[in-house]
N, C-alpha and C positions, 0 to 999 in steps of 0.2 A: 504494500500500500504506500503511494504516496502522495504526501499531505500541501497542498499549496499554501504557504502563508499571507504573500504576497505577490508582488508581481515580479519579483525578483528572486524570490526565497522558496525555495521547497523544500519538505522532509520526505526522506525512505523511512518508512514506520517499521523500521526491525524491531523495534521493543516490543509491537504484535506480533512478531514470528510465533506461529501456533503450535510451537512444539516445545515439550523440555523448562517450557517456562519463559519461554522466549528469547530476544535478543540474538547478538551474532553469534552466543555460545553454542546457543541450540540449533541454530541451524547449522553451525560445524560442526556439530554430535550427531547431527540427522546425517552427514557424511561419514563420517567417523564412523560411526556405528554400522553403517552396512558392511565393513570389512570387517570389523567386530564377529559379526554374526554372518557373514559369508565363510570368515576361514574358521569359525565354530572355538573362538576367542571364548571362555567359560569365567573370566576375571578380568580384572580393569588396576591398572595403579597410575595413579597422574598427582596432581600438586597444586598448590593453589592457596590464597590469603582465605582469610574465615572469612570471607564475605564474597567468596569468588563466584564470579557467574559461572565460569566453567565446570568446577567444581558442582555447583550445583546441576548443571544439566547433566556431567556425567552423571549424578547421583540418582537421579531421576530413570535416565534410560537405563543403569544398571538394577535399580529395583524393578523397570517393570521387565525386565528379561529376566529376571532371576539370577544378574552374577556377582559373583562375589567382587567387590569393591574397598581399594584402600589407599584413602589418602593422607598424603605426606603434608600438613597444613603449616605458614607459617603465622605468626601473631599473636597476641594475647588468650592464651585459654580460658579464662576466666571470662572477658566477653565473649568467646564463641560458643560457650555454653548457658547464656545468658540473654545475647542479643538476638532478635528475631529476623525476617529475610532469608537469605540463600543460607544462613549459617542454621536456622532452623532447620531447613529441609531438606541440610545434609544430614543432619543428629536425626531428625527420624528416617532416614532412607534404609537406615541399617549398616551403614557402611564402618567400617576400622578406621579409625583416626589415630594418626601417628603425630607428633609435633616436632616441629625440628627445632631445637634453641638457635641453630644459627643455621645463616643460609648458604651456606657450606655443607649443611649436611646434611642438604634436603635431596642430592642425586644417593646419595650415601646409603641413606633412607629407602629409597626407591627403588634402589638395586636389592636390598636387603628383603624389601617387600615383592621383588620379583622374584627371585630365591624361594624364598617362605614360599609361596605359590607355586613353586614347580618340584620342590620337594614334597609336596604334599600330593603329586598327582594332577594338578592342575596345568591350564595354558593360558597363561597371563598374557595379559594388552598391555604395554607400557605405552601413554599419551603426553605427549610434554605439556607443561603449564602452558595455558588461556589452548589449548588446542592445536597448539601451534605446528602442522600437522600437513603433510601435500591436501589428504582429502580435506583439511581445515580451508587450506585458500581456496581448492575447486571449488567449496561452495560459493566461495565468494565471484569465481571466474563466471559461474554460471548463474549469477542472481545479479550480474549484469544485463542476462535476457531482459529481465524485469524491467530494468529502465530503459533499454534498449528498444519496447515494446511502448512503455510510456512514453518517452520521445516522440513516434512516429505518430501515435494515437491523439498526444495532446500539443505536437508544433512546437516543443519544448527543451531545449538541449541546452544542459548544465555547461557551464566553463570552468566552474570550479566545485571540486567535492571536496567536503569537508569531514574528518570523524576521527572518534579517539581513537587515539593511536598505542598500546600496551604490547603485545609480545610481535606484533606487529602484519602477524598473518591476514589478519583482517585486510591491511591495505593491501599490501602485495597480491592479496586475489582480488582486489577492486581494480589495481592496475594491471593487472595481466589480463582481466576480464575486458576492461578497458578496449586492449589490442586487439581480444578477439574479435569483436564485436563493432570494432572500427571509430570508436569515439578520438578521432585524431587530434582536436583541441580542447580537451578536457583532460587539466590539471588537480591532482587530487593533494590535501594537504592533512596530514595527520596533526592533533592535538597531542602530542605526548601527554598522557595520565603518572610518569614517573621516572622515563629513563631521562638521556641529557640526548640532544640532536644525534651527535658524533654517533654514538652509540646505536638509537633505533634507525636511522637515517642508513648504515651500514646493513643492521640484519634486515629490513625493510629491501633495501637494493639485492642482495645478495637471495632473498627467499622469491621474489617477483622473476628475476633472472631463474633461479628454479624453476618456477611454477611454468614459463613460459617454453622452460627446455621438455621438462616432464609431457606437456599437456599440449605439447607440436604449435604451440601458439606465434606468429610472428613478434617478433621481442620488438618495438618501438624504440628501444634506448629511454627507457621514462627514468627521470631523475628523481630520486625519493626525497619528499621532504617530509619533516617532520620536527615542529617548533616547541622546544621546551620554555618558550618564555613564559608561560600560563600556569607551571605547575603547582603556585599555589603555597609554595614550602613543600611539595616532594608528595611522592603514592598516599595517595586517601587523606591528604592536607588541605583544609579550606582556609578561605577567609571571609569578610564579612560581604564583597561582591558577589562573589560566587556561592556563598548561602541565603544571599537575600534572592538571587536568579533561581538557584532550586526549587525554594520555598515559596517562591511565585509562578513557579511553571506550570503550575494546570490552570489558572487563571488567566495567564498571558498567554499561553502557547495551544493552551488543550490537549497535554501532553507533560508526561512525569521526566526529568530532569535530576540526575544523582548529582553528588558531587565527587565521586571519586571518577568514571566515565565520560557517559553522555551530557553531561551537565559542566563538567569540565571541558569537553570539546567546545560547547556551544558557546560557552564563556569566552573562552580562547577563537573563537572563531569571530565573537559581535567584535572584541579588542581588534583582530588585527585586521579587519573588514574596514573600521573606523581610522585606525595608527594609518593604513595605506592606502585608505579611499579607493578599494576595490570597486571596481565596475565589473559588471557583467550579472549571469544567472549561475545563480548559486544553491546546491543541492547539500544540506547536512543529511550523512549517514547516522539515524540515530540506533547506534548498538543497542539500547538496554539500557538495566540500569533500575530498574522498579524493584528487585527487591532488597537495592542497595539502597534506594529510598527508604523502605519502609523496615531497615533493621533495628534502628533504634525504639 
């Protein structure tokens, strides 16, 4: 679905994605998961903050398939057992919770819990954190049809996409989907939610180059951007702009707005729309993010 604001402005409504609870995670578990369950995968170990969307759709698709599930979480335990949203939904999914005190020793963790699993007779799936995943980006190369279908339908072709940007797969298959699909001046710009440029700007270039070798796509040369000036003070850090925009998002937007995510992009998106006096039509990718809203 997406949302016209204005006559400038559009949203892609991933936050209704009707699967897993929504957002980009789910519908890379909706990819994810058919190799899951085509190579007859009977367990799952992946990673993720106590608030992680990811984390929560695997959670989700491994209860309703019946497999066994165990994550390696990093953050405060005493809020993850405590706060409500995706950290709820992991605690009743049934899943194994591991904590790692530092983040070092969350692959550590992981390997350890891949082990445990196949000593016991089982055939473990190991997922990296947010999904980060070839079938993670196809979804995304392929829900470019989606707008590629709105475009034609509504006379309407973005020049700039805007979306959080985190382990970074999400863009990388907006931009390779990009190529497939022929949007030859449409510039996609990531909101870093916590890494620093240098850093997501690299695995972002280097996972899209991937995705376009894997998936026969023509490689465009697209240049990854992605701006940490918005982050806020760092992963799941706000201040008082960026809570007062959350906290007004169904009101002003008709549409929920976290602030560790989608709410962070947006934020980061109105600033540097204004700082550079962007012209053109502008499409925010909204990930998610509702029930990072509603954990408190």
């Amino acid at each position: 679905m997406i949302q016209k604001l204005d006559l400038n402005l559009a949203v892609f409504r991933d936050d209704l994605y009707p699967s897993l609870g929504g957002g980009n995670k789910g519908r890379k578990m909706d990819y994810i998961g058919k190799t899951i369950l085509c190579d007859q995968y009977d367990s799952i170990i992946t990673t993720g903050g106590i608030q992680s969307n990811h984390c929560r759709a695997v959670a989700i698709f491994a209860a309703r398939h019946k497999l066994r599930c165990t994550f390696v979480l990093h953050g405060d335990k005493e809020r993850y057992n405590s706060e409500s949203g995706n950290a709820k939904v992991i605690r009743l999914s049934g899943a194994k919770i591991v904590f790692a005190k530092e983040p070092s020793d969350i692959s550590i963790l992981m390997d350890h819990a891949m082990d445990d699993y196949s000593n016991s007779g089982f055939n473990p799936y190991y997922i990296w954190g947010g999904g980060h995943t070839m079938e993670g980006g196809l979804a995304y190369i392929e829900a470019i049809k989606v707008l590629k279908d709105y475009t034609v339908s509504e006379n309407w072709h973005p020049d700039y996409i805007f979306l959080a940007s985190g382990t970074g797969s999400t863009q990388a298959g907006i931009m390779a989907g990009l190529d497939k699909f022929d949007f030859h001046n449409t510039s996609v710009i990531g909101i870093s939610v916590g890494r620093n440029s240098a850093h997501a700007e690299n695995v972002v270039q280097e996972f899209y180059n991937e995705l376009c070798s894997k998936y026969n796509i023509k490689n465009n040369m697209r240049k990854a951007i992605v701006l940490d000036e918005y982050l806020c003070g760092g992963y799941a850090k706000s201040n008082y702009e960026l809570d007062s925009l959350s906290l007004n998002s169904i009101k002003d937007f008709g549409f929920i707005l976290d602030t560790t995510y989608s709410g962070k992009a947006f934020f980061g998106m109105q600033k540097f729309i204004k700082e550079n006096k962007l012209k053109g039509r502008i499409l925010f990718w909204h990930t998610g993010g509702t029930f990072n809203f509603l954990a408190k």
